[in-house]
Residue frames as a rotation matrix with the C-alpha (Angstrom) as fourth column:
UNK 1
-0.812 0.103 -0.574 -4.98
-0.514 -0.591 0.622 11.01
-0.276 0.800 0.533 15.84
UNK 2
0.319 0.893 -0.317 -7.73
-0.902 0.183 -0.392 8.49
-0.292 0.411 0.864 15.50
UNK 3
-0.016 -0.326 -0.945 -6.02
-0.664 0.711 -0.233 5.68
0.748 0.624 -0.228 13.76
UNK 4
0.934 0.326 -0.145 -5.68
-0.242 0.877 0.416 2.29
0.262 -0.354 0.898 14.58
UNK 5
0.755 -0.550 0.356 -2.40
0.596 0.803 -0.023 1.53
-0.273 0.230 0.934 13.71
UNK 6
0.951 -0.290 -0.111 0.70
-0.310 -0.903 -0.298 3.21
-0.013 0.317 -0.948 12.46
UNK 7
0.306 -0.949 0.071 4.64
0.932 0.283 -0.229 3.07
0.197 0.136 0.971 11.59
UNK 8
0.983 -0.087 -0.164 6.53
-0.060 -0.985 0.161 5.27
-0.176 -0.149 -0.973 13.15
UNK 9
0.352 -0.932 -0.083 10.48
-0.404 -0.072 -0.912 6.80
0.844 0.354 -0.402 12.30
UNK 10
0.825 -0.389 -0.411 13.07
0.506 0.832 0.227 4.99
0.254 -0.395 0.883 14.42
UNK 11
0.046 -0.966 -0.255 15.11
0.863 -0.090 0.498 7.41
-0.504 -0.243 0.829 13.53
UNK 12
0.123 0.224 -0.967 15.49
-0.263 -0.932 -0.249 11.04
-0.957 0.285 -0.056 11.84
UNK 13
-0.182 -0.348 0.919 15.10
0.802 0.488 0.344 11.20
-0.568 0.800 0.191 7.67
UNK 14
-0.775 -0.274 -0.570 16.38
-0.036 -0.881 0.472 13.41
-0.632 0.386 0.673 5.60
UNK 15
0.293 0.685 -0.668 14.12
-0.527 -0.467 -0.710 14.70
-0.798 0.560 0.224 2.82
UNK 16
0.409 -0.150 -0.900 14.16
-0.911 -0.003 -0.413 12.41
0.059 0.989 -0.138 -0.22
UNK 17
-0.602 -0.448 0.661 15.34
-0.738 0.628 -0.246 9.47
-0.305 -0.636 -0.709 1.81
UNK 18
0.236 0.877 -0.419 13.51
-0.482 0.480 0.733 6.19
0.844 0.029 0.536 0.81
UNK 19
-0.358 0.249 0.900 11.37
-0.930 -0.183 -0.320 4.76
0.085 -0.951 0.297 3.43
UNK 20
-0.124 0.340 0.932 10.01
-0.260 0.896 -0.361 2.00
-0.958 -0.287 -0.023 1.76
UNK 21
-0.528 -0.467 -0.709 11.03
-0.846 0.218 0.487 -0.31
-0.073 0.857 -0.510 -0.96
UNK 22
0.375 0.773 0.512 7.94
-0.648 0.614 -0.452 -2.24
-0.663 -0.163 0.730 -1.55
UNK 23
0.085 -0.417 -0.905 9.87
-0.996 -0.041 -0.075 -3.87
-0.006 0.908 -0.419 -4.94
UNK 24
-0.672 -0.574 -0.468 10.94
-0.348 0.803 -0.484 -7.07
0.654 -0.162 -0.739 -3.41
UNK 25
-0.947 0.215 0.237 8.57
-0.117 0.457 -0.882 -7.21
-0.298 -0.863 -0.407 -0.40
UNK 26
-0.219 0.976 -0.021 4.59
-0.789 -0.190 -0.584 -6.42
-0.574 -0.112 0.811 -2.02
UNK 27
-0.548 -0.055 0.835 2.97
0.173 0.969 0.178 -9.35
-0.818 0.242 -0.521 -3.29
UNK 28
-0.417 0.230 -0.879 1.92
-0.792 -0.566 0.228 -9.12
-0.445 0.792 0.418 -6.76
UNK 29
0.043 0.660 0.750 -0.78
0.093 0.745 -0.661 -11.92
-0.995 0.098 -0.029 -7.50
UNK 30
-0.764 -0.643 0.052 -0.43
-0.030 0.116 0.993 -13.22
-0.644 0.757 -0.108 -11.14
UNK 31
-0.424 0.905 0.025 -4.46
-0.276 -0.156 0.948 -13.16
0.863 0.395 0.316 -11.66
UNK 32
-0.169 0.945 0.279 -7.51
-0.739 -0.309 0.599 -13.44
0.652 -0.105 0.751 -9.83
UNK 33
0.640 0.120 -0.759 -7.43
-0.091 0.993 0.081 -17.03
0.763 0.017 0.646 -9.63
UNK 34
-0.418 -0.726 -0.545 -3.77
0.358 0.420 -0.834 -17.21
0.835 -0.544 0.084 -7.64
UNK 35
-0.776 0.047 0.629 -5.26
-0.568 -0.485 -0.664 -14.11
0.274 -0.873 0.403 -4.94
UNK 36
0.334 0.894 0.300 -8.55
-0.854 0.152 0.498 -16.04
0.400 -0.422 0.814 -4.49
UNK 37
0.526 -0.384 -0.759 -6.98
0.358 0.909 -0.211 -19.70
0.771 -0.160 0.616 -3.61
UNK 38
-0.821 -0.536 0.198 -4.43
0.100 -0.477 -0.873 -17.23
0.562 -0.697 0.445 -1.18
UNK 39
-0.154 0.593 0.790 -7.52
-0.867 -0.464 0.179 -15.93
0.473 -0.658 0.586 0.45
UNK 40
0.168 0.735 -0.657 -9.43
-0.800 0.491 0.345 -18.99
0.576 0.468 0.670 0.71
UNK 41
0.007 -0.671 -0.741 -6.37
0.219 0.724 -0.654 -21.08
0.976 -0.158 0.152 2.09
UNK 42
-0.821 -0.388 0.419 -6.39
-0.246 -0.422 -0.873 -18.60
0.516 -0.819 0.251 5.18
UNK 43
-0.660 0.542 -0.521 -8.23
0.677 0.127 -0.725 -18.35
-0.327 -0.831 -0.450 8.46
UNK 44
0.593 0.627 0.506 -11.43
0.713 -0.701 0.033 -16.04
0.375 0.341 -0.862 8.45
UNK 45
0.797 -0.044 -0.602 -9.97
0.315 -0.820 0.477 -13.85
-0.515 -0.570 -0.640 10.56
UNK 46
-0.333 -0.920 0.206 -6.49
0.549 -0.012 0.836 -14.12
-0.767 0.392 0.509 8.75
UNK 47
-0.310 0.322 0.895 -8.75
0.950 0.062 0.306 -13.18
0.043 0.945 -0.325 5.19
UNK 48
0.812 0.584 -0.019 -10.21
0.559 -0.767 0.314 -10.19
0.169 -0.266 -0.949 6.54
UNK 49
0.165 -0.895 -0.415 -6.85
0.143 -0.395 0.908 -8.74
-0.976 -0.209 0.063 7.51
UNK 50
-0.608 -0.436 0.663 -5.34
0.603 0.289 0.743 -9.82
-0.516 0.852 0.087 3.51
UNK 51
0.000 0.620 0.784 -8.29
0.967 -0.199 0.158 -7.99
0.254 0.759 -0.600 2.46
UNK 52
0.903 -0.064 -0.424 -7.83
0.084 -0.943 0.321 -4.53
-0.421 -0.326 -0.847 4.09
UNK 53
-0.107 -0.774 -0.625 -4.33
-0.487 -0.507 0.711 -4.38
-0.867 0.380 -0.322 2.90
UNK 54
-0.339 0.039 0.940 -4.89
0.895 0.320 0.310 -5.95
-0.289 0.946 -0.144 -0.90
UNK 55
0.293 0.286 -0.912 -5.44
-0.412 -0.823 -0.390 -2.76
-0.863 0.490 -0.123 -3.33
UNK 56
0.762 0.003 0.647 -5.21
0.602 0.363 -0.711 -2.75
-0.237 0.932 0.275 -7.38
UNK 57
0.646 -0.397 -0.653 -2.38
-0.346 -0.914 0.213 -0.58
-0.681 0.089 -0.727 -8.99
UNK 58
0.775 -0.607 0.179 -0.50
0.231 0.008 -0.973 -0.45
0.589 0.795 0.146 -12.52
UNK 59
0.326 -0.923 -0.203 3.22
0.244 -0.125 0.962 -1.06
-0.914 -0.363 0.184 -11.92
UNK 60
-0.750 -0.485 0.450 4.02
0.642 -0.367 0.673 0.46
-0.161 0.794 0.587 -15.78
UNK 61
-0.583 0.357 -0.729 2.28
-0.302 -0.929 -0.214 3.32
-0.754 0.096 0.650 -17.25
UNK 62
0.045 0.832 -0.553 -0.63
-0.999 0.044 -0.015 1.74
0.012 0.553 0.833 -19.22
UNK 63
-0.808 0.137 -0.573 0.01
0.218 0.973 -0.073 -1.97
0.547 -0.184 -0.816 -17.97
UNK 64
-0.261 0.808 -0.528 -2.08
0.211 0.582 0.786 -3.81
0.942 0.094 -0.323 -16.61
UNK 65
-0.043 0.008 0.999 -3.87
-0.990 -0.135 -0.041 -3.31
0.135 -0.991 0.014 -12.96
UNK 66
-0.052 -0.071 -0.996 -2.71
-0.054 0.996 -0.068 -5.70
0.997 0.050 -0.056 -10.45
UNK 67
0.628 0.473 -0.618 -3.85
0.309 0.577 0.756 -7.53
0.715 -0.665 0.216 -7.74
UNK 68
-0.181 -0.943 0.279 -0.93
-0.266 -0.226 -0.937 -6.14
0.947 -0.244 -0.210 -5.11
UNK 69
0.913 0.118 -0.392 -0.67
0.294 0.477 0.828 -7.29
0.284 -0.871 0.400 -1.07
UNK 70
-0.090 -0.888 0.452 1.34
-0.593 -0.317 -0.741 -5.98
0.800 -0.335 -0.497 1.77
UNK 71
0.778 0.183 -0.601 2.39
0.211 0.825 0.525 -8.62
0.592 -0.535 0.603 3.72
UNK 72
0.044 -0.994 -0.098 5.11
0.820 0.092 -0.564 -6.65
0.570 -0.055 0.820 5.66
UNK 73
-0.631 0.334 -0.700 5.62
0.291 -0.735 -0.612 -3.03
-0.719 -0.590 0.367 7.73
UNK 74
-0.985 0.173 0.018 4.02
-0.103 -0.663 0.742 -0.86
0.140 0.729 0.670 5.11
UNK 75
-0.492 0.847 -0.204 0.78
0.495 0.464 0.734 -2.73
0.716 0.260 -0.647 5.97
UNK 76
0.081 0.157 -0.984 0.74
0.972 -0.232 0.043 -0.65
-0.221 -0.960 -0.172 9.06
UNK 77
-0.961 -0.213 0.175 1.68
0.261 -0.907 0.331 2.63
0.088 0.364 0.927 6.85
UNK 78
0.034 0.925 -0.379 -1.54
0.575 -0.328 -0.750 5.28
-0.818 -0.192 -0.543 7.65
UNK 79
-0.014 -0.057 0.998 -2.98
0.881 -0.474 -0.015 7.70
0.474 0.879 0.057 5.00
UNK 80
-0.681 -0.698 -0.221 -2.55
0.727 -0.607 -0.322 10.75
0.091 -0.380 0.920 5.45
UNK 81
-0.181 0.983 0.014 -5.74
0.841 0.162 -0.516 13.05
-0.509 -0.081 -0.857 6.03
UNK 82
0.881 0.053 -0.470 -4.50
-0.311 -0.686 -0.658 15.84
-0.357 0.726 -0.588 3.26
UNK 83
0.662 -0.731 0.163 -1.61
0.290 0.050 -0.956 16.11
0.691 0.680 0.245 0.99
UNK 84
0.521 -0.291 0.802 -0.29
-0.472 -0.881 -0.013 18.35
0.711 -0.372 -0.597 2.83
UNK 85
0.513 -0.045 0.857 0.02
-0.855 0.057 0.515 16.10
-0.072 -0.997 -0.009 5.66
UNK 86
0.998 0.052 0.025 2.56
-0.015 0.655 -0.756 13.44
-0.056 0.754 0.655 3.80
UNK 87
0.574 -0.766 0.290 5.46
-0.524 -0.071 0.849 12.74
-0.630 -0.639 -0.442 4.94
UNK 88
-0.553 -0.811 0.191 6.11
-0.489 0.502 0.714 9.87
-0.675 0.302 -0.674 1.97
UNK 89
0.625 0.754 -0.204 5.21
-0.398 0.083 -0.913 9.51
-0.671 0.652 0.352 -1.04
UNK 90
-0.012 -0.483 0.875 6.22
0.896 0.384 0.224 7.14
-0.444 0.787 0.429 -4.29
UNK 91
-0.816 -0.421 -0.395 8.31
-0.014 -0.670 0.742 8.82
-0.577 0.612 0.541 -6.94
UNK 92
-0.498 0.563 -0.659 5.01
-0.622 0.297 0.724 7.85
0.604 0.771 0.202 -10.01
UNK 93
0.266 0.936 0.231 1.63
-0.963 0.246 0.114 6.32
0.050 -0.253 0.966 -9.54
UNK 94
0.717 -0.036 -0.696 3.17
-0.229 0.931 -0.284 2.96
0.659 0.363 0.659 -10.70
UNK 95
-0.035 -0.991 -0.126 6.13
-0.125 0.130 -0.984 2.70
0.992 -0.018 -0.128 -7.96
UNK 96
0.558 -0.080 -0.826 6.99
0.652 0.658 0.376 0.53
0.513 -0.749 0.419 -4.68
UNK 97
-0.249 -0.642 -0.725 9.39
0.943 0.011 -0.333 2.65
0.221 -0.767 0.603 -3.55
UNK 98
0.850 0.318 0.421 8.22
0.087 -0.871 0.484 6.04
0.520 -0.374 -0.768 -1.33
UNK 99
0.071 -0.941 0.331 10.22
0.759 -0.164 -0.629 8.68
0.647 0.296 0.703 -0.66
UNK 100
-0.165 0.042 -0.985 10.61
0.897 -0.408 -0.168 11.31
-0.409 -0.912 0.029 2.26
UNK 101
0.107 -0.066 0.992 9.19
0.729 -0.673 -0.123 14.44
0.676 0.736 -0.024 0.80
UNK 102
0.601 -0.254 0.758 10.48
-0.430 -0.902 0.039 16.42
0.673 -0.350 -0.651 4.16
UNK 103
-0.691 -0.708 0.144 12.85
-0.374 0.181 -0.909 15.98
0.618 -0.683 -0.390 6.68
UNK 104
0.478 0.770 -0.422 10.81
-0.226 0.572 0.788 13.52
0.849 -0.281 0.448 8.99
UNK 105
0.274 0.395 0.877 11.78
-0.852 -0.323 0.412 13.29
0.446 -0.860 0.247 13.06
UNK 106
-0.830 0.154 -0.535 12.31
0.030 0.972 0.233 10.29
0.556 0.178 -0.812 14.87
UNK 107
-0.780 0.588 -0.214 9.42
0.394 0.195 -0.898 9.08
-0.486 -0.785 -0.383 16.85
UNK 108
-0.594 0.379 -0.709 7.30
-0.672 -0.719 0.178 11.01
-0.443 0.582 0.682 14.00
UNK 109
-0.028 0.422 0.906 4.46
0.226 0.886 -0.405 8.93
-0.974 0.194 -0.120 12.16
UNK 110
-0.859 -0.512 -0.016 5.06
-0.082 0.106 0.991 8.14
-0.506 0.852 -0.133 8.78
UNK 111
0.313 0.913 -0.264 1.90
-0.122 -0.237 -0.964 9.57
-0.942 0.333 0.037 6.43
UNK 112
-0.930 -0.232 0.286 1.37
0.267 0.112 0.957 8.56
-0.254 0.966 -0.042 2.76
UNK 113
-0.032 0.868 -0.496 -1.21
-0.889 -0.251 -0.382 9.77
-0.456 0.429 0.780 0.31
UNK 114
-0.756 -0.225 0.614 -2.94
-0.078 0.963 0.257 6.51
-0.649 0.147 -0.746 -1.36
UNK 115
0.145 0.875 -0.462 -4.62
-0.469 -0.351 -0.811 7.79
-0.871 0.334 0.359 -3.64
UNK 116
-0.542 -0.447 -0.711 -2.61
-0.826 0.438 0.354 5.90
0.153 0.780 -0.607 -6.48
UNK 117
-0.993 0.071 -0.097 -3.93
0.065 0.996 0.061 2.95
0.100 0.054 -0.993 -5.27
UNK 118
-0.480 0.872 -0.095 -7.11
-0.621 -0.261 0.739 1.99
0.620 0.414 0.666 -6.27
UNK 119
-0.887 0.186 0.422 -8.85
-0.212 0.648 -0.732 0.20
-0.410 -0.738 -0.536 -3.34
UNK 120
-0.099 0.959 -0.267 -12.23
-0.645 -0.266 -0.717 0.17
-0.758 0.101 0.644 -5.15
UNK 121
0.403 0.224 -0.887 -11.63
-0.904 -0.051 -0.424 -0.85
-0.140 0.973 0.182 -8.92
UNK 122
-0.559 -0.467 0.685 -10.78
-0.258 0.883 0.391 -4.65
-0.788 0.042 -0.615 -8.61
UNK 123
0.685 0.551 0.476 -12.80
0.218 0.469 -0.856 -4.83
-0.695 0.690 0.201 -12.15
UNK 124
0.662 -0.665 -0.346 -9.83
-0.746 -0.543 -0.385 -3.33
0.068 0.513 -0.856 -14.00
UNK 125
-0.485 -0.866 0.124 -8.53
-0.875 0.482 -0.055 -6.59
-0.012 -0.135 -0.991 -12.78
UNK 126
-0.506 0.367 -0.780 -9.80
-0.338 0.748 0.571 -10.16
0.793 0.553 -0.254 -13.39
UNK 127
-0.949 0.258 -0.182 -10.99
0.243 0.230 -0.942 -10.40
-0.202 -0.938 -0.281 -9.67
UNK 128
-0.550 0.752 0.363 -14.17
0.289 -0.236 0.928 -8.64
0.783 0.616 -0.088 -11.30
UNK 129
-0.519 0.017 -0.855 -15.00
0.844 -0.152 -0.515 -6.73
-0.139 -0.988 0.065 -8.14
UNK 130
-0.433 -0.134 0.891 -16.34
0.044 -0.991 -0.128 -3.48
0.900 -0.016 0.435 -7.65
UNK 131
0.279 0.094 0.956 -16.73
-0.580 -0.776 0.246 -1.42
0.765 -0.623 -0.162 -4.76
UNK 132
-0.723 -0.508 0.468 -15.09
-0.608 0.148 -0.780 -1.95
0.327 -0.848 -0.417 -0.99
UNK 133
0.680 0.228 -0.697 -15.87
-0.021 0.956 0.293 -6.05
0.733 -0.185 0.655 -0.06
């Protein structure tokens, strides 16, 4: 399909099935200050990586945007190139855990939409970014 990377099923899942329970596993950087010192601490090559998977995203409904890191499978999770083509998606913009919105194959790659997550808007967050760095 193009991609680099990817996470396929292991096994067949039913529709509605979670796939991933980011809750426990995504890092959630307490401000600006902790993710930059993380970066910083790494190799270059290591930093570059941390940055492709680092995005912003409200974990309540008007909280705050945070800093967020997969450091786990999920980092390997493709988007999907339509809705349509989504295989797993979180229940609410603000939620870790994604859910099988069809019966899903094994041996099938596992597509999310990611639009929730704001890869762009790291000014909404004390990092005072903007645009893809």
């Amino acid at each position: 399909m193009g991609r680099r990377r990817g996470l396929f099923a292991s096994r067949d899942m039913r529709k509605g099935e979670v796939v991933h329970d980011g809750t426990d596993s995504d890092v959630v950087f307490p401000d600006a200050m902790a993710y930059r010192r993380f970066v910083f601490a790494l190799p270059r090559k290591a930093a570059c990586d941390i940055t492709e998977w680092t995005w912003a995203q409200r974990l309540e409904q008007n909280g705050p945007m945070m800093i967020m890191l997969a450091i786990n499978a999920s980092a390997m999770l493709n988007p999907s190139f339509t809705s349509e083509e989504a295989n797993v998606l979180p229940e609410t913009s603000t939620s870790q855990l994604y859910y099988s919105t069809r019966n899903i194959k094994r041996g099938e790659e596992i597509l999310t939409d990611l639009t929730f997550r704001d890869w762009t808007n790291f000014a909404a967050t004390d990092l005072g970014l903007q645009g893809r760095w």
